[in-house]
N, C-alpha and C positions, 0 to 999 in steps of 0.2 A: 504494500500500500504506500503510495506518495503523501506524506505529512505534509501540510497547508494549513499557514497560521492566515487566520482568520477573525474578524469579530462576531456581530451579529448574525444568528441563524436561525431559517425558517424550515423546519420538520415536518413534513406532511406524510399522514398515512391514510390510505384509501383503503378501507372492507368492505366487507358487500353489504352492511348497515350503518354501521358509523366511521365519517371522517372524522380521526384526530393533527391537530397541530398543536406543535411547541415552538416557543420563540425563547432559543437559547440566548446568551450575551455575555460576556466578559463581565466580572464583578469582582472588585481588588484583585486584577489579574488574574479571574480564574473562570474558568465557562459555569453559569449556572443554569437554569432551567426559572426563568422571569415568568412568563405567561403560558395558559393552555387555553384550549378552545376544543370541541365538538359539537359535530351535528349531523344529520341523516346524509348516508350516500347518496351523490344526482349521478352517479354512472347510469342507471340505470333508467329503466319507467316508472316514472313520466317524463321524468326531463332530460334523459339521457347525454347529459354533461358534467361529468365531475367540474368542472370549473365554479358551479353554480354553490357546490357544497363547500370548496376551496374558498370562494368570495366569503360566504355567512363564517365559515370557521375564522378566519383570516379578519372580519369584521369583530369577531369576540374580543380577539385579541385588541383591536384595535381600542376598545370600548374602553376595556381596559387599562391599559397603559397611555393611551394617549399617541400612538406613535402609528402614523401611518404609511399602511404597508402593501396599500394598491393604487397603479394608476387608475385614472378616470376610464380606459378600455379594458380594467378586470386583470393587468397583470401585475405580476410582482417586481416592486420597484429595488433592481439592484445596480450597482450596492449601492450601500446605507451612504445616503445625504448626509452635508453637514449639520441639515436642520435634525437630528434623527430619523426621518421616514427611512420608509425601506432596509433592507438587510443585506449582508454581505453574501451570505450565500442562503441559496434556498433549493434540497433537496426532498424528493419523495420516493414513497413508498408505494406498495398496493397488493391487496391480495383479493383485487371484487374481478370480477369477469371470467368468463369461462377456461377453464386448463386447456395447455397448450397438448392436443392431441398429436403422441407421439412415437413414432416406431426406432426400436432399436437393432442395430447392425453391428454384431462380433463375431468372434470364432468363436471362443467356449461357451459354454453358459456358466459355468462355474470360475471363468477367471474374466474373461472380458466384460461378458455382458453384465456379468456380477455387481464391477468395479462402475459400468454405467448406469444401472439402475442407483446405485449407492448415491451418483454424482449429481440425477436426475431428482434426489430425496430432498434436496435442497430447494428445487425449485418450482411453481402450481402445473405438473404435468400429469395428465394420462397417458401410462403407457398401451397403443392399439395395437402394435405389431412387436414381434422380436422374430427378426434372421440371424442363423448360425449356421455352423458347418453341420452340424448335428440335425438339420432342419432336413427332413422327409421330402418335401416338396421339390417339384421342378423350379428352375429360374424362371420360364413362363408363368409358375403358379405364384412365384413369389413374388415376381413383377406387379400382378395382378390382385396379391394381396397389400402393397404397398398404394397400389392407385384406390384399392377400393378401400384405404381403413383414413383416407384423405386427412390425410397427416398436417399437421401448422410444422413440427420438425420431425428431420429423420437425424437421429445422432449414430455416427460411425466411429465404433474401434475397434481395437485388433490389433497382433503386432507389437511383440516386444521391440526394446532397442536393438537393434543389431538383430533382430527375426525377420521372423513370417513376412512377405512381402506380395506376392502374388493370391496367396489368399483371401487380403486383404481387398488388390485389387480388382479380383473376380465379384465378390460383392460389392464394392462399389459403382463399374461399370451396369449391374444389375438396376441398380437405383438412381444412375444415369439414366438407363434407358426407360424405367418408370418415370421421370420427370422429365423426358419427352413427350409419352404417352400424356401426361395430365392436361390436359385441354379447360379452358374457362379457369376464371376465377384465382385466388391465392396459390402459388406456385409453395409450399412450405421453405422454411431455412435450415441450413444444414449446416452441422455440425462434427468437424473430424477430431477426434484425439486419440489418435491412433498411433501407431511406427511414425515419430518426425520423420526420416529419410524421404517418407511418401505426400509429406505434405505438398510442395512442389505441383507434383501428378495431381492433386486433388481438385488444386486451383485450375489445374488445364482441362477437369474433366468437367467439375461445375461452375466455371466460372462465369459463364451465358446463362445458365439455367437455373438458378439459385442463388438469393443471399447465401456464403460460405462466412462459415466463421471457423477458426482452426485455433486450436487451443494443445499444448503440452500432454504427452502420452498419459494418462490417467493409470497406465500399466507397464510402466517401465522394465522391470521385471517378474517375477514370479513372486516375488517376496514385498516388493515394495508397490504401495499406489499410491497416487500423486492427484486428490481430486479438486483441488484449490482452483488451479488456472480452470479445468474444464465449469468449473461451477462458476465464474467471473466472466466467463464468455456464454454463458448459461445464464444471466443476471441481463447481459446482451443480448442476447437472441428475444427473451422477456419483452425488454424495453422495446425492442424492434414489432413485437407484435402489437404490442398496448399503444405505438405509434402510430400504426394504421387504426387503430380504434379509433371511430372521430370523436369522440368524447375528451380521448386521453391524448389527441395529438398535441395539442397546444401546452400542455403540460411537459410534456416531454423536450421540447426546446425552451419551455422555460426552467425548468432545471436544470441544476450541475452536471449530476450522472444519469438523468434520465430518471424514467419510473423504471426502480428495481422490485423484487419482491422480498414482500414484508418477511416470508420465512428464513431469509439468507441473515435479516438480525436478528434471528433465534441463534440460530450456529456461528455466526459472530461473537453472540453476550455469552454466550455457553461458552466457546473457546476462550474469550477473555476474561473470566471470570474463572474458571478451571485451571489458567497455567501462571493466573498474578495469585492464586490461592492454593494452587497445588494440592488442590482437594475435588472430591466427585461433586458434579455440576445438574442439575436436571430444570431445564424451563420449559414449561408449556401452558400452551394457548386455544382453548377452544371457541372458536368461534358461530357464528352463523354458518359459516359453509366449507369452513377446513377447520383440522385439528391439526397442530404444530406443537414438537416435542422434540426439543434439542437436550443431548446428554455428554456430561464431557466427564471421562469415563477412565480412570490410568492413562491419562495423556494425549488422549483420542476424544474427538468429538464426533457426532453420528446426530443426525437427522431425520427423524420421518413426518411426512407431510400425508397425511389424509381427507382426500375431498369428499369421501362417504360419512364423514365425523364432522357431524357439528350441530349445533341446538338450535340452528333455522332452515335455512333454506336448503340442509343436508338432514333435517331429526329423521324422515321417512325411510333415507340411505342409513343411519345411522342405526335406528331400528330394526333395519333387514341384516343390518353386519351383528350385531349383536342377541338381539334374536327379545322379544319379549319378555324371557324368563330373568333374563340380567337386568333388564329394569325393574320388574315386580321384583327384585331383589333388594331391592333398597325403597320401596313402598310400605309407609306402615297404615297400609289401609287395603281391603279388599278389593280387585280390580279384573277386569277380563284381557285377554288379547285384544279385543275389537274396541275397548276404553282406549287405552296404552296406545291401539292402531290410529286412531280418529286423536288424539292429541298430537300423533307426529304430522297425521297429516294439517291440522290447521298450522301449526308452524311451519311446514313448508311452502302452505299458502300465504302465510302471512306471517313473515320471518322476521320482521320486528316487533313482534306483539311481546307484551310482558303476562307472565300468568295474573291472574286476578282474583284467585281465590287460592284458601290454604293449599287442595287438591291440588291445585296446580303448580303452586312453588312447591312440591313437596315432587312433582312430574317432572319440573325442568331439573332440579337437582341429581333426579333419578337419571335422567338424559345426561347430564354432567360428568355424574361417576361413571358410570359405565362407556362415554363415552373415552374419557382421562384411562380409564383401566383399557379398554381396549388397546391406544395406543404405548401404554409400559408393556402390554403381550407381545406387539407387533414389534416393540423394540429391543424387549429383552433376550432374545436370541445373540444380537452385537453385543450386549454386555457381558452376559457368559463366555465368548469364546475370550475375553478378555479376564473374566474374574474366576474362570472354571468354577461357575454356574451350572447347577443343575437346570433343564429347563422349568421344571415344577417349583424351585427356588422362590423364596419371598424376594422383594425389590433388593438389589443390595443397596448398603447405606448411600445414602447422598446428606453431603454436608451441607450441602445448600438448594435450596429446591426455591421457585420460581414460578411464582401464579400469574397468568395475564387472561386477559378477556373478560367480556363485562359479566361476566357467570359466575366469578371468581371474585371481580374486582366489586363491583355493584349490589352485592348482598343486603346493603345494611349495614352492616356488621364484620368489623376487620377476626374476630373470632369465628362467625360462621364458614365465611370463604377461605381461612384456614383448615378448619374443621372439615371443608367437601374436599380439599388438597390431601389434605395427609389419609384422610378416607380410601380414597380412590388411587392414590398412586400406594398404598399400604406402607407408609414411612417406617423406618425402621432405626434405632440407634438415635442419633443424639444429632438433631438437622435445626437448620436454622430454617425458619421459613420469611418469602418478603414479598409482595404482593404488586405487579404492576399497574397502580389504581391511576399514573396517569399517562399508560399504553406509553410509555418512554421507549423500550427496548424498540419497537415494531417501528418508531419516526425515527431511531438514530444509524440505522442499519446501513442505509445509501453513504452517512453522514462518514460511516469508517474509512470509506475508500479511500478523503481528501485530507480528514482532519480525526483523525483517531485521539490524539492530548482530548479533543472536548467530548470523544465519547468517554471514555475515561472519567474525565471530571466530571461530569454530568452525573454520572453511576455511583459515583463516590460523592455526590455530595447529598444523600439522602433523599434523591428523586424517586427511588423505588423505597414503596413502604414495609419497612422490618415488622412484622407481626411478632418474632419473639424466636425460641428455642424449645425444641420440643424435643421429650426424652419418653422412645417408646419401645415398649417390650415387646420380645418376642415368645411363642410358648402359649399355651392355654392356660388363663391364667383360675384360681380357684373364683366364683363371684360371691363377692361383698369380704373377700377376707383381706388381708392386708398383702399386698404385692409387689407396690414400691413405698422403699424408707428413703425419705427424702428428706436431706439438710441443706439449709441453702445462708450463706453469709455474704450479707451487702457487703456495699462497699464501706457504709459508714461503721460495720461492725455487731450490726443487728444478727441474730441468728433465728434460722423460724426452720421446724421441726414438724414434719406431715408424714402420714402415714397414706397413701393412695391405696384406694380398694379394688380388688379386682371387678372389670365391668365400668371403671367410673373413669372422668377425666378430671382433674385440680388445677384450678392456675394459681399461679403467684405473680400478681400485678407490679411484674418490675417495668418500670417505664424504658421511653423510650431515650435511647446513647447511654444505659444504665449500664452495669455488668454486676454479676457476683459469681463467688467462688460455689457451685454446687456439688453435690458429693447423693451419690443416689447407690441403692444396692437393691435386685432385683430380688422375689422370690424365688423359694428351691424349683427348681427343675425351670425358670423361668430365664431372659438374659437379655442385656442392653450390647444389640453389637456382639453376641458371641461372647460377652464380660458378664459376671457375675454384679460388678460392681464398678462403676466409674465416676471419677474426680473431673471434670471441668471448669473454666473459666466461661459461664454461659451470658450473653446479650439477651438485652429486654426489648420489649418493642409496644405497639399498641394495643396487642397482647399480654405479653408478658411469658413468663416460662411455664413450660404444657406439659405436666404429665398424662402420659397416654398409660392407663391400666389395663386396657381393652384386652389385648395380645395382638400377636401375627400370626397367624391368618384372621380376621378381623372375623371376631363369632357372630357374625350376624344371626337372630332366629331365624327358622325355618318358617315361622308362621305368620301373619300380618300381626296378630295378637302379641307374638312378642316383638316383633321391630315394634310397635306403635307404643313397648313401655321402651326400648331401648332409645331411639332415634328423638325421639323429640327428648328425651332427658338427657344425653349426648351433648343437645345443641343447646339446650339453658347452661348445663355444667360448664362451656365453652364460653359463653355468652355473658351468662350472668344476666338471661331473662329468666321468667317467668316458662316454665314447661308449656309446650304448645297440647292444646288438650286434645284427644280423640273421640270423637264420638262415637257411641256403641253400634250405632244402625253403619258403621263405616266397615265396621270388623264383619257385617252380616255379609251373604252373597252377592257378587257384584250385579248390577245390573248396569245392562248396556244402554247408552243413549248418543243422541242423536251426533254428528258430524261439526255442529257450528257452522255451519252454509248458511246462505241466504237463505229466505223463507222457502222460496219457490223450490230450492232443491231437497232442502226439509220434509215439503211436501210432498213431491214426487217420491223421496225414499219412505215416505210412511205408508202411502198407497202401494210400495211394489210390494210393502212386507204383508200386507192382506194378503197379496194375492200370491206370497210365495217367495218373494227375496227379488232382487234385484238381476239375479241371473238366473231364475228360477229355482224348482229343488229345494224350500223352503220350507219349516214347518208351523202348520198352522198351531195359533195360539186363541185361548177366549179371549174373547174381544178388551180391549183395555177399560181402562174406567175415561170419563170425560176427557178428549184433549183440552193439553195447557197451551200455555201460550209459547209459543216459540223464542227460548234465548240467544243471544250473541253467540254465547260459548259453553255450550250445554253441555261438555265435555269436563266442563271443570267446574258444576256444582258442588254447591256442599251436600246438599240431601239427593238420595237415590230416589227417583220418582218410579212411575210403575214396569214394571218388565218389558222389553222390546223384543223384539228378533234379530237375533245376530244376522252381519252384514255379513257376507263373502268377501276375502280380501280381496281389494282391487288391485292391478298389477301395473297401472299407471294411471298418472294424475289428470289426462288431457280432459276427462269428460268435467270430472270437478272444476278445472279452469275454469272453462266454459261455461 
């Protein structure tokens, strides 16, 4: 990365619901984090211009401070005026718009194409094809499968240093002659990081045909891979697509480095954050339509991006990967598939919506952890062959773990969105936890490339909020006996003396830039980290320090009756509210209802279920009692109303648009 001293800087990140900006600045020579601003993404419909979201965010700031920072035609005035307007540099992010659909080109599958999917984890792609030598298929068929899976890139590798050479260029002449064949429309961009030797030939073969981008072997040899340049030309290719977007072209020449994507500052803060602490790293971000989980692991950082993972405009994909029974896993109330089913899909219609009743913050959270747990399974495979991990293995320790997204950050409550963190990724040992409540890492990602000192400072100077330290056992622990012996000595010399019960959580409200000396000893057959007993120097936060009595593997009941005494007294223990109460008629059988559609389709589905269900094959029921009146979101009452007939699941959303 090129260092570039700089002053004032404008931070934008585009998601596919909320634009954030920060307006960073020099303060006593040192970058701080002065102003933030958001509001709803214009990428999309209706107004299909992120610029529109960029103006109102950009106007927050301005309100604020006093310092204006658009011209009269909408753009960003740089750099920064004598009078203070404008800013010296002004970089962005983004993770809203459709993934870059994409086929991959190697010889192995186990060494090249490996090392490319790895490099691809970084960045919003679908993978639609993969060619190898290993590949069955004629060159005709595969020709034919590259035109028709119409690709935005094809990435080619293959070819150590000093190898394979001809191999390499039998399939890429292949994918030449397929992007002659491609007639109309976007020609995709290609990318080689393959055998240097052949880059040369590359340029001579797609140099008419293709934006080419050529980046450093990603497999230099057998032993070593090299995915940094291929993911920086990967960061490029991004920006080139989101260029042609008319929405995002004007942004893209008014930025620094273009629109990158918001995932590449996950694996950025993870890596720098993992080798200035020399300790295990884990941040992640779920959002509306991707899930983002950077891990920096004995010296290694690792990234996975999932576009089926996320609590809006993906909850329906996220429910099909995870399957219903992992949600009702974390429900302390009675529910069917087709409740669980009819909740994902209103969020996919309507991806900004906040729940509105208990039911339903009790649904989103459900969506949260399972959707956090799915990506530690999807990741934990990399971390084992590194910590010789069993696969069936609890999480291994992470010394610092990292919450972002408004699921996380937006609870209410800096103890609750702790509490769905360590829940969900199953913490283990003695971690500090800190919350990105103002989405800083995802604005300062593009910011590394030029001026790395102000990301740095920025991170260090308290912009991400420390919830506290949390010290958790592993082992089934006895419930209601005593499990951790906890001593804890401030700084000023107080000492305070607790006994945690198994089952329960305790805090001790040490504030925030506080520290003390803690000293904990777990019960018999139980352990902290594989230790019976650990000394620490632990940090306070807005939190405070968290004994977790629970265990690992987190006992959840089996039954809605017991999560519904465990789960809300969990989250007062944490909190320091008031238990959330359950009502009795919640634990009775679930009863199904209606979808949260408009009236019209309300109605249409209650006359198909007379007559049998919606696809027919239906079984009839005695008639109901009087119809009610049709709600908003009848999916997330409090009271079960009378019995319906289960829907058949739908296998796509077009007819509901509609």
């Amino acid at each position: 990365m090129s260092e570039e001293h700089s002053g004032s800087i404008l931070a934008v990140d585009f998601g596919n619901v909320q634009t954030r900006a920060l307006l960073i600045d020099l303060v006593d020579g040192f970058y701080r984090l002065v102003a933030r601003g958001d509001t709803r993404t214009t990428a999309g419909f209706p107004a299909n211009d992120a610029r529109l979201g960029l103006n109102r965010v950009v106007e927050q700031i301005t309100a604020v401070t006093g310092r204006k920072l658009l011209t009269n035609d909408g753009k960003i005035i740089t750099p920064e005026q004598n009078d203070r307007s404008g800013v010296d540099t002004f970089v962005t992010t983004a993770s809203t718009g459709r993934t870059m659909r994409t086929v991959v080109v190697g010889l192995v599958p186990d060494v090249s194409i490996a090392s490319a999917r790895r490099a691809l984890a970084g960045t919003y792609v679908e993978i639609v094809e993969v060619l190898s030598l290993e590949d069955g298929r004629s060159v005709e068929q595969q020709i034919n499968a590259i035109i028709g899976s119409r690709p935005d890139l094809i990435f080619i590798t293959g070819g150590m240093e000093g190898g394979a050479e001809e191999p390499v260029l039998r399939q890429a002449r292949a994918v030449q002659q397929a992007l002659r064949l491609i007639k109309g429309g976007r020609k995709p961009a290609l990318l080689y990081a393959g055998n240097s030797v052949l880059a040369p030939t590359m340029r001579d073969l797609f140099g008419t045909l293709a934006t080419l981008f050529i980046a450093p072997n990603i497999r230099p040899n057998l032993e070593e891979e090299e995915l940094e340049g291929a993911q920086a030309q990967l960061a490029l290719v991004y920006n080139d697509q989101q260029a042609k977007r008319g929405s995002f072209g004007a942004l893209t020449r008014m930025s620094r480095n273009g629109v990158l994507p918001t995932a590449q500052s996950y694996n950025l803060i993870a890596d720098y954050i993992g080798q200035s602490t020399e300790q295990n790293v884990l941040t992640v971000d779920i959002g509306s339509a991707v899930g983002i989980l950077s891990a920096y692991v004995e010296d290694h950082v690792t990234t996975s991006i999932r576009t089926d993972i996320g609590l809006g405009h993906s909850a329906d994909s996220l429910l099909s990967t995870v399957g219903a029974a992992t949600i009702n896993r974390w429900l302390p109330f009675v529910t069917s598939t087709n409740q669980i089913r009819h909740y994902a899909l209103n969020k996919t219609l309507v991806p900004g919506s906040v729940p509105e009743t208990i039911k339903g913050i009790f649904l989103e959270h459900a969506f949260l952890r399972a959707g956090i747990g799915a990506l530690v399974e999807a990741s934990r495979p990399t971390w084992g062959k590194r910590l010789n991990l069993a696969q069936n293995t609890l999480t291994p320790q992470f010394d610092t773990i990292i919450g972002a997204g408004a699921g996380l950050t937006e609870t209410g409550s800096s103890g609750f969105g702790t509490l769905l963190l360590i829940d969900a990724i199953q913490a283990t040992g003695v971690t500090r936890v800190q919350l990105d409540t103002y989405g800083v890492i995802a604005a300062l990602g593009s910011l590394a490339y030029t001026n790395p000192e102000a990301v740095v400072q920025v991170l260090e100077s308290s912009s991400l909020e420390t919830a506290g330290t949390v010290f958790s056992i592993s082992g089934i622990p006895a419930l209601n006996r005593p499990v951790l012996h906890v001593r804890i000595k401030t700084s000023d010399g107080q000492v305070i003396k607790h006994h945690v019960s198994g089952g329960h959580i305790w805090v001790y409200p040490l504030g925030i830039g506080k520290t003390a000396t803690v000293d904990v000893s777990a019960g018999r057959g139980l352990s902290i980290n594989g230790k019976g007993r650990v000394k620490v120097t632990a940090e306070g936060g807005t939190v405070g320090l968290i004994f977790d009595g629970r265990g690992r593997p987190l006992p959840l009941a089996n039954d809605a009756a017991g999560r519904a005494a465990q789960i809300p007294l969990w989250i007062a223990e944490i909190t320091g509210n008031p238990p959330i109460l359950i009502a009795d008629d919640w634990l009775t059988d679930a009863v199904d209802e209606g979808m949260g559609l408009d009236m019209e389709t309300e109605e249409t589905i209650r006359k198909s279920k007379q007559r049998g269900g919606l696809f027919g094959g239906g079984r009839r029921k005695a008639p109901a009692k009087a119809e009610k009146s049709v709600e908003l979101r009848p999916d997330l009452r409090l009271k079960d109303e009378e019995p319906k007939e289960e829907l058949p699941v739908r296998n796509d959303l077009d007819d509901l648009r509609r």
